[in-house]
C-alpha positions as a Python dict, from the first residue, in 0.01 Angstrom:
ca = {
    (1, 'X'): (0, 0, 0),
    (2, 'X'): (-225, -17, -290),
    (3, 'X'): (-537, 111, -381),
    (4, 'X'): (-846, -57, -573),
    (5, 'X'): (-1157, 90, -770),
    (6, 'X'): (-1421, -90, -961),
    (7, 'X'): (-1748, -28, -1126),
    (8, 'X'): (-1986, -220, -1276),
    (9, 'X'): (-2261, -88, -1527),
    (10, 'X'): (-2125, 236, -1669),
    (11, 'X'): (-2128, 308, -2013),
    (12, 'X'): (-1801, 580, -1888),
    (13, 'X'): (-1598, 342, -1690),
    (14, 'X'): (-1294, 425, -1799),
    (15, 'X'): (-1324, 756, -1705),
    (16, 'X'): (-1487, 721, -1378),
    (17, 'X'): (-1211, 480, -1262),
    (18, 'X'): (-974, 717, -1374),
    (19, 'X'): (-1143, 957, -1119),
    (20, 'X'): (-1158, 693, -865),
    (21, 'X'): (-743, 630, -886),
    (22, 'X'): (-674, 987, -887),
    (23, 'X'): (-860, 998, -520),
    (24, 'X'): (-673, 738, -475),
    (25, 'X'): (-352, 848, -556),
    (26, 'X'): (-183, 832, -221),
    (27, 'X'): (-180, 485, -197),
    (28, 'X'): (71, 438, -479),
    (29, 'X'): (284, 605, -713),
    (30, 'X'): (486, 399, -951),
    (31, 'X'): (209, 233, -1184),
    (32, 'X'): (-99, 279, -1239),
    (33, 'X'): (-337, 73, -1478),
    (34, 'X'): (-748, 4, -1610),
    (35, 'X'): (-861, -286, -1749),
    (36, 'X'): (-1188, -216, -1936),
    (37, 'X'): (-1435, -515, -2046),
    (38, 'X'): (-1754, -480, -2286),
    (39, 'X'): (-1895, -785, -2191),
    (40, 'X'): (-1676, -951, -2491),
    (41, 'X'): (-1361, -872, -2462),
    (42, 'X'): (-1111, -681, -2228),
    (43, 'X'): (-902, -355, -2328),
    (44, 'X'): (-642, -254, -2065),
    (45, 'X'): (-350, -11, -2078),
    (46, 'X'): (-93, 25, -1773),
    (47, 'X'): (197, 205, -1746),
    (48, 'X'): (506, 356, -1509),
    (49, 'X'): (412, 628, -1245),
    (50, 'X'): (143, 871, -1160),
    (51, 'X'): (-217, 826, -1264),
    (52, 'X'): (-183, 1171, -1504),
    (53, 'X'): (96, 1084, -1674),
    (54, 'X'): (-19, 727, -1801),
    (55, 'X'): (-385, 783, -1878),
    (56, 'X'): (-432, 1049, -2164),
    (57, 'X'): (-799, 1173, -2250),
    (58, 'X'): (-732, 980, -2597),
    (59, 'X'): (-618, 653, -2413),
    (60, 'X'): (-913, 688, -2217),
    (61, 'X'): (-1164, 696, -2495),
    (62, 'X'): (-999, 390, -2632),
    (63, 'X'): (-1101, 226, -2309),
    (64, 'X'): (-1463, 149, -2408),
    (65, 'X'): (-1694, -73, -2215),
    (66, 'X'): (-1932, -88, -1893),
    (67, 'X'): (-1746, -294, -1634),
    (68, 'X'): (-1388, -151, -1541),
    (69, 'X'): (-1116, -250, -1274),
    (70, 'X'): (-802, -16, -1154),
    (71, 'X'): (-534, -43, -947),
    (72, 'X'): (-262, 185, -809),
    (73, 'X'): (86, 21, -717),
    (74, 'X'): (320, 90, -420),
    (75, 'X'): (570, -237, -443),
    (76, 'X'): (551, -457, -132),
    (77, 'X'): (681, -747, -312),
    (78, 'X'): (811, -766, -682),
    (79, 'X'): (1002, -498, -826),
    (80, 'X'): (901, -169, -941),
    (81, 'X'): (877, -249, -1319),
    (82, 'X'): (601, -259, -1638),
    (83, 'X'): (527, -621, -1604),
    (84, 'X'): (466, -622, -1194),
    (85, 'X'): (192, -339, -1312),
    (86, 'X'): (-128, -396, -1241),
    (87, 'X'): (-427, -531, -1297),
    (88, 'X'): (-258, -828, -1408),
    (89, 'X'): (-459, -1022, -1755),
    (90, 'X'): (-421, -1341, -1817),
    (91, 'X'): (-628, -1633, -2091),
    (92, 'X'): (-705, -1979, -1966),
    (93, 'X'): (-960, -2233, -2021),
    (94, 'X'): (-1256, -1995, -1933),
    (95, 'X'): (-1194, -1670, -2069),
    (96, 'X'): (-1000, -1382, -2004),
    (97, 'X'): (-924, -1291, -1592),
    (98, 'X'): (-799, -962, -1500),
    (99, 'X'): (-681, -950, -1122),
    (100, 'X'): (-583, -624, -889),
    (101, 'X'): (-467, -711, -510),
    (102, 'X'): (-391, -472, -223),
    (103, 'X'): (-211, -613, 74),
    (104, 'X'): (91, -901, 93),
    (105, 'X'): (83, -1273, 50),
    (106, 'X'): (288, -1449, 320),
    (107, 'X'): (347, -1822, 182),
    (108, 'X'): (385, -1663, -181),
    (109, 'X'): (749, -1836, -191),
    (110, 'X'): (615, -2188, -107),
    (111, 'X'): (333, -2142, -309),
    (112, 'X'): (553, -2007, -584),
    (113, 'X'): (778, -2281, -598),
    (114, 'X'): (531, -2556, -566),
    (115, 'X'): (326, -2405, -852),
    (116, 'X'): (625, -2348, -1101),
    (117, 'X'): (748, -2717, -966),
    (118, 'X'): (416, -2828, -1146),
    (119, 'X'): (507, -2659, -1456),
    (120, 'X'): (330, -2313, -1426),
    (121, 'X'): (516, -2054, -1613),
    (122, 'X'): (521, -1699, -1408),
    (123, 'X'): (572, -1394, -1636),
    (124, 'X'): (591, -1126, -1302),
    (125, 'X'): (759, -1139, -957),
    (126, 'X'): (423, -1042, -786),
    (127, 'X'): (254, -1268, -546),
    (128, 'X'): (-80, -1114, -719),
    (129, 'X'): (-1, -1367, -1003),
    (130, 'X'): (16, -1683, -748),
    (131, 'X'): (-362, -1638, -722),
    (132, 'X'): (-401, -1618, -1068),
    (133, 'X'): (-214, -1980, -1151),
    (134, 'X'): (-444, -2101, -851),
    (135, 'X'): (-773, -2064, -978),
    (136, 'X'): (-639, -2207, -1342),
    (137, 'X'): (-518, -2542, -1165),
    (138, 'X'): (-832, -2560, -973),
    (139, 'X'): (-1033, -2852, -1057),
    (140, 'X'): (-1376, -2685, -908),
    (141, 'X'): (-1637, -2613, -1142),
    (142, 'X'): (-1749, -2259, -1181),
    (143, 'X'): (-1517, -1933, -1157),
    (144, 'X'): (-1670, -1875, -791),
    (145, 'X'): (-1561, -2225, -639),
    (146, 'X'): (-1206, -2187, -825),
    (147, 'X'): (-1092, -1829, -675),
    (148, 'X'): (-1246, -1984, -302),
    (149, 'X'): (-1021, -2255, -388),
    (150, 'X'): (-707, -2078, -473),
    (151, 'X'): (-786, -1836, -207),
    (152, 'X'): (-801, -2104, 76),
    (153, 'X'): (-492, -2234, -20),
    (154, 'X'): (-289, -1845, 4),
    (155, 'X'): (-237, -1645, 368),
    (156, 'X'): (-157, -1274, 433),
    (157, 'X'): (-342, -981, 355),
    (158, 'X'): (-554, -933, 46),
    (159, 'X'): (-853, -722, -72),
    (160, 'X'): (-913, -865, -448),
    (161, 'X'): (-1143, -689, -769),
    (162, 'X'): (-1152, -962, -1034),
    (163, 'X'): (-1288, -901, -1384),
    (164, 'X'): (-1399, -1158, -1602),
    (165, 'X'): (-1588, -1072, -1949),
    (166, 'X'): (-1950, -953, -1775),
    (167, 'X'): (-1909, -928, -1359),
    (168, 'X'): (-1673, -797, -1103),
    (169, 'X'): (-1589, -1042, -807),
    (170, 'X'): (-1481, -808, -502),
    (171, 'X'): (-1276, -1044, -187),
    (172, 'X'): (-1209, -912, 151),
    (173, 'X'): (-898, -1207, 301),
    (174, 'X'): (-1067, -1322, 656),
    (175, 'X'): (-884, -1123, 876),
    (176, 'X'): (-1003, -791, 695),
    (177, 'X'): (-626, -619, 698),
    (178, 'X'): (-660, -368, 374),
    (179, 'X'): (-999, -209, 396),
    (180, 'X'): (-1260, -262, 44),
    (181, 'X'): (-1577, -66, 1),
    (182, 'X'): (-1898, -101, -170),
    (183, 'X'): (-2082, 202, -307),
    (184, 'X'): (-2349, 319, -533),
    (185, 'X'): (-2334, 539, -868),
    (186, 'X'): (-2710, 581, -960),
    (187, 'X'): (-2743, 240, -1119),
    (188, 'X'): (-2355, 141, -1149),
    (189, 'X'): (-2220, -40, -826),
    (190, 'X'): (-1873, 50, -752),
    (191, 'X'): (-1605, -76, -551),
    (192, 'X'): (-1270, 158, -384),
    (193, 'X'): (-1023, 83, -90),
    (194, 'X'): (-1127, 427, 27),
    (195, 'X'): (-1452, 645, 65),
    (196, 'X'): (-1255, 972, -71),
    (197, 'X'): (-1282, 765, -418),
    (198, 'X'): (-1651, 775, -423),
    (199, 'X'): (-1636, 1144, -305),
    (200, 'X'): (-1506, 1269, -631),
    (201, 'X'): (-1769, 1043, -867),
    (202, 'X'): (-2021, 1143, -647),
    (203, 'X'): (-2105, 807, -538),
    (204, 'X'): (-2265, 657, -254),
    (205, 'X'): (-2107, 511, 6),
    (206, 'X'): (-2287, 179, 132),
    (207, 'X'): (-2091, -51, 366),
    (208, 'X'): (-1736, -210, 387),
    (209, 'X'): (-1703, -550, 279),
    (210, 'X'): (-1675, -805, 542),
    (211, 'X'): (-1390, -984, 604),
    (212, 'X'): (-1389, -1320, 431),
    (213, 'X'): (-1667, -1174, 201),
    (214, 'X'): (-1721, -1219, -188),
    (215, 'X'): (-1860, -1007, -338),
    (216, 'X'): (-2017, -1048, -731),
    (217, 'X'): (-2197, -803, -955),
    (218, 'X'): (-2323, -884, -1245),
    (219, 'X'): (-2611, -872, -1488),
    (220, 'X'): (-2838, -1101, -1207),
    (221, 'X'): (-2736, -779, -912),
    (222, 'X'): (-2520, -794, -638),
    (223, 'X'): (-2448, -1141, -431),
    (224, 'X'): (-2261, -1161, -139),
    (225, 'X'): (-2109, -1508, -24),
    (226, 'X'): (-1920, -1579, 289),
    (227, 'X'): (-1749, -1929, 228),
    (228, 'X'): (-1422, -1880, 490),
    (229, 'X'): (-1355, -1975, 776),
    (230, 'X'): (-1432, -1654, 1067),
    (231, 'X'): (-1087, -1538, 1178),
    (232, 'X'): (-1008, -1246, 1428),
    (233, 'X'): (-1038, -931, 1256),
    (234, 'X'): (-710, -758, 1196),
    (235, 'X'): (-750, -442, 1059),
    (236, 'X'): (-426, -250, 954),
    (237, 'X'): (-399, -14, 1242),
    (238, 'X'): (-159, 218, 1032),
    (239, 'X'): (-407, 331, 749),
    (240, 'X'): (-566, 503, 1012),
    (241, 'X'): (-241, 703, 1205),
    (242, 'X'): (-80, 724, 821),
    (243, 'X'): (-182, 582, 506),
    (244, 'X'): (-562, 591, 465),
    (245, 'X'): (-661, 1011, 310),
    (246, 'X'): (-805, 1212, 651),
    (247, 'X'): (-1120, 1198, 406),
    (248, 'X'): (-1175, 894, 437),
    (249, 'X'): (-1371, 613, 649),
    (250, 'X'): (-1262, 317, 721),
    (251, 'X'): (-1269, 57, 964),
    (252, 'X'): (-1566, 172, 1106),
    (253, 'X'): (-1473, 501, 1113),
    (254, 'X'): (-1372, 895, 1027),
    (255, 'X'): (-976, 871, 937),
    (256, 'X'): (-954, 1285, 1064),
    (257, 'X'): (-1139, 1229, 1387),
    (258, 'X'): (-943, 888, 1469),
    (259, 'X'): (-589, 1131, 1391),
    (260, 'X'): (-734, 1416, 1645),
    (261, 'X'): (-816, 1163, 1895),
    (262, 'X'): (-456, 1046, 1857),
    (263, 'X'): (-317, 1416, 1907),
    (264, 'X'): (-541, 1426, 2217),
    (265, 'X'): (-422, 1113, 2417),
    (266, 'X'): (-56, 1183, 2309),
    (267, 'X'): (-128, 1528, 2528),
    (268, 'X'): (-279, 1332, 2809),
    (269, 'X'): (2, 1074, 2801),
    (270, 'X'): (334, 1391, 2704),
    (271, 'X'): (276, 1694, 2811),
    (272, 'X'): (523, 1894, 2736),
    (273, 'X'): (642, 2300, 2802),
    (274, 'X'): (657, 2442, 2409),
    (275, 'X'): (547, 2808, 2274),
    (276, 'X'): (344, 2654, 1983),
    (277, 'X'): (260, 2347, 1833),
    (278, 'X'): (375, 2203, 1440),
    (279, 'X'): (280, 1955, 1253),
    (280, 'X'): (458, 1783, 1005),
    (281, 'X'): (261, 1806, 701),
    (282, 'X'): (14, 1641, 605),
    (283, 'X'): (-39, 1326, 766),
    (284, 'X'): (91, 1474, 1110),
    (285, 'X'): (-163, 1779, 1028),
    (286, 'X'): (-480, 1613, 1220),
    (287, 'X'): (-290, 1491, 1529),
    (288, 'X'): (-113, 1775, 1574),
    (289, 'X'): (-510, 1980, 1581),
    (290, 'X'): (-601, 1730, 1850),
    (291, 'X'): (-284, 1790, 2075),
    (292, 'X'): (-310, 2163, 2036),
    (293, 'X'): (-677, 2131, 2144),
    (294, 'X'): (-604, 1873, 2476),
    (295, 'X'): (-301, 2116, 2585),
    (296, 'X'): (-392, 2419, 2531),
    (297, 'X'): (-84, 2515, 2321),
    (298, 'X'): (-103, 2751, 2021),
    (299, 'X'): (-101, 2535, 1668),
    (300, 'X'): (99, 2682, 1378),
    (301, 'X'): (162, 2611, 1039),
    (302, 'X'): (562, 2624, 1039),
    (303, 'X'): (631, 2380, 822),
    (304, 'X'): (543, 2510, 464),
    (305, 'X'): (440, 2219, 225),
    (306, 'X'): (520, 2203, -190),
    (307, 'X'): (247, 2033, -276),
    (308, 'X'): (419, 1951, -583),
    (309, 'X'): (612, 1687, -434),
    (310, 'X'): (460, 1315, -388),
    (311, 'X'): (487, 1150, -1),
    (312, 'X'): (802, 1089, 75),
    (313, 'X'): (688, 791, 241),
    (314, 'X'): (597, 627, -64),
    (315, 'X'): (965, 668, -257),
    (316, 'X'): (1093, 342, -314),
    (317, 'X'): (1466, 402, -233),
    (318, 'X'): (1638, 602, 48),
    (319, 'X'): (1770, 848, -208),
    (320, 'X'): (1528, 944, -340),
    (321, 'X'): (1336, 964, 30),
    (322, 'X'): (1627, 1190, 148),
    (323, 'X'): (1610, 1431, -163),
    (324, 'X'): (1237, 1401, -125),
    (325, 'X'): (1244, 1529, 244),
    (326, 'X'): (1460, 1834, 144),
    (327, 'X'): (1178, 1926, -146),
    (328, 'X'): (902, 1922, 11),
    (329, 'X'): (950, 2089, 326),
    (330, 'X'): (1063, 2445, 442),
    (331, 'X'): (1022, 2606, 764),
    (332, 'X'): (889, 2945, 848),
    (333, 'X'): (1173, 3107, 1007),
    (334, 'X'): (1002, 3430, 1135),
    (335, 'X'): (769, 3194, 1364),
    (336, 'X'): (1024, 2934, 1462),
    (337, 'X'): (1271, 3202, 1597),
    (338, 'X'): (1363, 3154, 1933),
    (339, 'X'): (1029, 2939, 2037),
    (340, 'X'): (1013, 2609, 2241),
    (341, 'X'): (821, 2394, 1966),
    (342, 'X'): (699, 2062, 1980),
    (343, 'X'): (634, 1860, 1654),
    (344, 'X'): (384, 1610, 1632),
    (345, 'X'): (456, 1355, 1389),
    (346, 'X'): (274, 1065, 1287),
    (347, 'X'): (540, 797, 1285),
    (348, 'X'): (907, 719, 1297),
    (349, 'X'): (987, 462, 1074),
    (350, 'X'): (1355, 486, 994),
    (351, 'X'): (1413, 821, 1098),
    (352, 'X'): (1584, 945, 824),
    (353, 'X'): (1308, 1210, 759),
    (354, 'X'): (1270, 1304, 1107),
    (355, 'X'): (1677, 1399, 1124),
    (356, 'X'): (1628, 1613, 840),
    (357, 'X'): (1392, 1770, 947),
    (358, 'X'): (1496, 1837, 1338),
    (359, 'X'): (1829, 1999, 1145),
    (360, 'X'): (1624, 2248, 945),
    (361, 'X'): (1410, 2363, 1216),
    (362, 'X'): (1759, 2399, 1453),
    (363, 'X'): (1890, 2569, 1117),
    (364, 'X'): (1533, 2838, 1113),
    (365, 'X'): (1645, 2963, 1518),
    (366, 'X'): (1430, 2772, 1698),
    (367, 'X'): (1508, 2720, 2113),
    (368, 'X'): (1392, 2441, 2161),
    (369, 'X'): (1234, 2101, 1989),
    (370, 'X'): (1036, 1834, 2174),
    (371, 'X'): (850, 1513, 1943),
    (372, 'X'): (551, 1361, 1982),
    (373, 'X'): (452, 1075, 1781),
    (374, 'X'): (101, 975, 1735),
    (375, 'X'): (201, 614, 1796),
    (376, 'X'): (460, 365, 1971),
    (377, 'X'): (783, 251, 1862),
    (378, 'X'): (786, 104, 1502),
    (379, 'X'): (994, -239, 1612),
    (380, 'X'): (862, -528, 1407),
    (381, 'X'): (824, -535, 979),
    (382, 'X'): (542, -534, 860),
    (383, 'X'): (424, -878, 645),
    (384, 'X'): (139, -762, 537),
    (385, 'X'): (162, -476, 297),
    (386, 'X'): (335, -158, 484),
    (387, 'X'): (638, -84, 349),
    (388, 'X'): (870, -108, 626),
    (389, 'X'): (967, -501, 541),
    (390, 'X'): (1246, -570, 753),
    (391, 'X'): (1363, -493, 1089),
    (392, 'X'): (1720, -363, 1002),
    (393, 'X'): (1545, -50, 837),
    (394, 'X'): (1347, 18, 1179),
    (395, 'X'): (1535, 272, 1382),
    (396, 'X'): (1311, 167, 1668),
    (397, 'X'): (1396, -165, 1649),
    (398, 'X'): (1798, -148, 1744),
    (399, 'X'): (1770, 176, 1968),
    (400, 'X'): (1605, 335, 2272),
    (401, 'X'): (1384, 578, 2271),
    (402, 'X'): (1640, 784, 2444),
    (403, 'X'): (1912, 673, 2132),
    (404, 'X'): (1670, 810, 1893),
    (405, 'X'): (1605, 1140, 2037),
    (406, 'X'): (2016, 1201, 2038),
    (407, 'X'): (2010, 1018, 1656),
    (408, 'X'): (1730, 1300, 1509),
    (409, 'X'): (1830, 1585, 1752),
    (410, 'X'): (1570, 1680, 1972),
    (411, 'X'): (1519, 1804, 2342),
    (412, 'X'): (1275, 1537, 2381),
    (413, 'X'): (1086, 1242, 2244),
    (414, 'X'): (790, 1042, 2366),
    (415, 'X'): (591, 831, 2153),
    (416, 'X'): (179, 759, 2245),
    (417, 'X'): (125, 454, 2447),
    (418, 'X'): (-24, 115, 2273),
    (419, 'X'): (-297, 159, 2475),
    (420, 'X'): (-335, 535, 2397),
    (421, 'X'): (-394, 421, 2043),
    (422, 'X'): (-628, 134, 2064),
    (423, 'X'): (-832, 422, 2264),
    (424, 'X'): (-818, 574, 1997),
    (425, 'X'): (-936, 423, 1728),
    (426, 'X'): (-1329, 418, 1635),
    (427, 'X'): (-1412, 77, 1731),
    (428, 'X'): (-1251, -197, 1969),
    (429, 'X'): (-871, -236, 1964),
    (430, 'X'): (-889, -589, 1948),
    (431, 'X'): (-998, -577, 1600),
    (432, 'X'): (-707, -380, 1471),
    (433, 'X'): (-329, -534, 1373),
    (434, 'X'): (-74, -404, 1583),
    (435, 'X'): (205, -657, 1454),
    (436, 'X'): (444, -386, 1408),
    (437, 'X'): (434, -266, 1745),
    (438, 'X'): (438, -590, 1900),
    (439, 'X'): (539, -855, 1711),
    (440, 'X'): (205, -1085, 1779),
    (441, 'X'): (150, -1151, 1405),
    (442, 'X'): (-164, -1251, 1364),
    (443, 'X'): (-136, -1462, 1064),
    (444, 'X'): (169, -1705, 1039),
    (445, 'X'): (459, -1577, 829),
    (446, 'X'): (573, -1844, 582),
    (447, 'X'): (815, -1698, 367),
}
């Protein structure tokens, strides 16, 4: 629940990754942060919340050099505070090293332990900073063979930019859980978790990084090494039903055409006897399209977003989500009045959201409320950078399907099928985690 941009050769590349966080926006909200090199030394600034509020045009222009790294934060692990902002800098013998991770560590405590055992000092709670003591304990010779080093020695989720004085290094972790894309800007090569970043810059789109690939650009062109060992590919399954913009490809493919597809095979699987069809904005928007289409049942826009209100997926504490949830959304009451509806949501994660909302709509008149959800029961946490970390915050995890229903208040709830949503996705299930449907983890949990 982070996002990444790069870009290498680019006289403006401060305010191109600027651009390329503010696409990016979505995938975190409580720091944001640019670390600028001109092939001599680094100049960085980070700072506490959205990307608009801690880069100012002059703070920008102070940001001079060709080769740039950002990095959006949503905290998985480490607290939301200054110092766990990223890209993290550090000295050692070779230079200056700036790092920026998306995804979770899961050994980071044994690691942690055994490296501060050894005398390393750790000035943040992140497990971004593990990698960073890694590579400066590695006896290999060049930067390259130290990061494969540290990297073989870390498990969990990771896609990596490092910047060192003259060349980005771009890492995909071997099971390829947090997507990483390579583009073009006329001669600059840049980097983004997300296609909807180059959008904005205009950019090209090439290919995703491999999983277990490294990446390096610099002065010599692009190289591409594979030096891990091939593991099963385990893309996050929920950037596609939630996190990942509906602008987006990744994975192999369109993030709004996966979502309709979803909305369609949650008809096949539900069908259900409503007057009209909602969805819960945004994320639910594209499912919702698909389920109207498959059944036949009118879609409506009753649920009235302010867009001036950030995800309430993405607040950090429940207070905050609650007081979020009440912002944000307001029915139209004229529409809802006496009508069988069904809402299609995207997920259930705790269902504090989904309560709140169920009330309001009750509250606007309407008859009757059926659920759909666009995916199964959230039951296991998620390890590998999702923010739903333990199983005592899962409503799905301690209740039936039928509990959960009489918990949020509607007529009826069905979520899609596991197999409904491997369908759906835009290439093979197989390749795609489903940990937190299932439990089958497919890397080991250490911590």
């Amino acid at each position: 629940m982070c996002g990444l941009f790069g870009i290498y050769g680019n006289k403006t590349s401060a305010n191109i990754t600027y651009l390329g966080l503010y696409a990016l926006q979505h995938r975190g909200q409580e720091s944001a942060g640019i670390v600028v090199s001109d092939e001599k030394e680094f100049k960085f600034h980070k700072g506490m919340g959205l990307v608009s509020d801690v880069f100012s045009q002059e703070k920008l222009n102070s940001l001079t050099g060709n080769i740039a790294i950002g990095h959006l934060r949503y905290s998985t692990t480490g607290a939301s505070v200054i110092e766990n902002a990223q890209p993290f800098v550090a000295n050692f013998s070779s230079g200056q090293i700036a790092i920026a991770h998306n995804g979770n560590l899961t050994n980071t405590k044994f690691l942690r332990e055994k490296l501060e055992s050894d005398g390393s000092i750790f000035q943040t709670t992140m497990d971004s900073e593990i990698i960073i003591h890694l590579i400066s304990k590695s006896k290999k010779n060049n930067l390259i063979e130290k990061i494969i080093d540290s990297l073989n020695q870390v498990r969990g989720a990771y896609s990596l930019l490092f910047l060192v004085k003259d060349k980005i290094i771009a890492v995909r972790d071997p099971n390829g859980f947090r997507p990483l894309w390579l583009g073009k800007l006329n001669d600059s090569i840049v980097f983004a978790s997300e296609t909807c970043a180059f959008d904005i810059i205009q950019a090209e789109a090439i290919r995703e990084l491999e999983p277990g690939e490294i990446v390096v650009v610099d002065k010599s062109g692009l190289n591409s090494i594979k030096p891990f060992k091939k593991n099963k590919n385990s893309f996050c399954i929920f950037e596609h039903i939630y996190f990942a913009r509906p602008d987006s490809n990744i994975f192999g493919g369109s993030v709004y055409f996966t979502r309709k597809q979803l909305g369609r095979n949650l008809a096949k699987e539900h069908p259900v006897d409503a007057d009209i069809v909602l969805p819960i904005p945004d994320s639910g928007n594209y499912a919702a399209l698909g389920f109207s289409e498959e059944s036949k049942i009118p879609f409506e826009i009753g649920i009235i977003r302010n867009h001036y209100i950030g995800r309430t997926f993405i607040q950090p504490f429940q207070s905050s989500r609650e007081l979020g949830v009440k912002l944000k959304l307001n029915p139209v009451k004229e529409l809802l009045k006496g009508k069988k509806i069904v809402i299609v949501e995207d997920s259930i994660v705790r269902g504090t959201t989904s309560r709140l909302r169920v009330n309001t709509l009750r509250k606007a008149g309407a008859k009757e409320i059926h659920m759909r959800v666009s995916c199964p029961p959230i039951k296991f946490p998620c390890h590998y950078g999702i923010d739903f970390p333990t199983k005592e915050e899962l409503v799905a995890s301690n209740h039936s399907i039928e509990e959960i229903a009489n918990l949020i208040g509607v007529d009826s709830l069905k979520y899609l099928s596991l197999e409904g949503l491997l369908d759906s996705m835009p290439v093979l299930g197989e390749n795609f985690c489903t940990a937190c449907f299932d439990g089958n983890y497919p890397v080991e949990i250490y911590d």
